[in-house]
C-alpha positions in Angstrom: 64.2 -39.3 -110.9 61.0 -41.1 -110.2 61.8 -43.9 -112.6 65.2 -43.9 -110.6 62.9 -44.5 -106.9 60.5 -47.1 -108.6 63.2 -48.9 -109.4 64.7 -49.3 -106.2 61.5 -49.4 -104.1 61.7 -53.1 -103.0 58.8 -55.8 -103.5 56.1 -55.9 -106.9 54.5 -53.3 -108.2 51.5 -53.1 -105.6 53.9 -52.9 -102.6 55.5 -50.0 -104.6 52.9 -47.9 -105.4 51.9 -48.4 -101.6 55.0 -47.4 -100.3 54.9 -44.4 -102.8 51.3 -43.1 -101.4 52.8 -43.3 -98.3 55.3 -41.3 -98.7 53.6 -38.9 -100.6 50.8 -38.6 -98.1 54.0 -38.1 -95.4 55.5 -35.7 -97.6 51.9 -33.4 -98.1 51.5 -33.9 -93.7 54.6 -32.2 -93.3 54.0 -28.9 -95.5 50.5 -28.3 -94.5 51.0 -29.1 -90.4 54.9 -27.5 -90.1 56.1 -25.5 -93.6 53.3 -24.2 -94.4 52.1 -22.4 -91.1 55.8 -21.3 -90.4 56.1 -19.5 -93.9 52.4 -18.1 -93.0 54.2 -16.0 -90.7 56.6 -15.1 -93.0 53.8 -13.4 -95.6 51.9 -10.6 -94.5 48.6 -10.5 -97.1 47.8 -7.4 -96.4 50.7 -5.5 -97.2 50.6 -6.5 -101.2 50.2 -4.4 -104.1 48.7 -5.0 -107.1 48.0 -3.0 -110.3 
């Protein structure tokens, strides 16, 4: 899979690896500002048991 998106990233390998942080950095923004607060709500901490 990620050999897969390297390979059709266009431009040399700089540009790539730019484009990648970028998208990675877009991907991490979305889970901590939107998935992970709604799922927050989901989970209720104090209701777990452990043994």
């Amino acid at each position: 899979m990620y050999g897969a998106l390297w390979r059709i990233l266009p431009g040399p390998w700089w540009v790539r690896l730019l484009i990648i942080l970028v998208l990675l950095a877009a991907v991490l923004y979305g889970l901590f500002f939107y998935v992970f607060p709604w799922v927050s709500d989901l989970v209720y901490p104090s209701e777990v048991t452990v043994e």
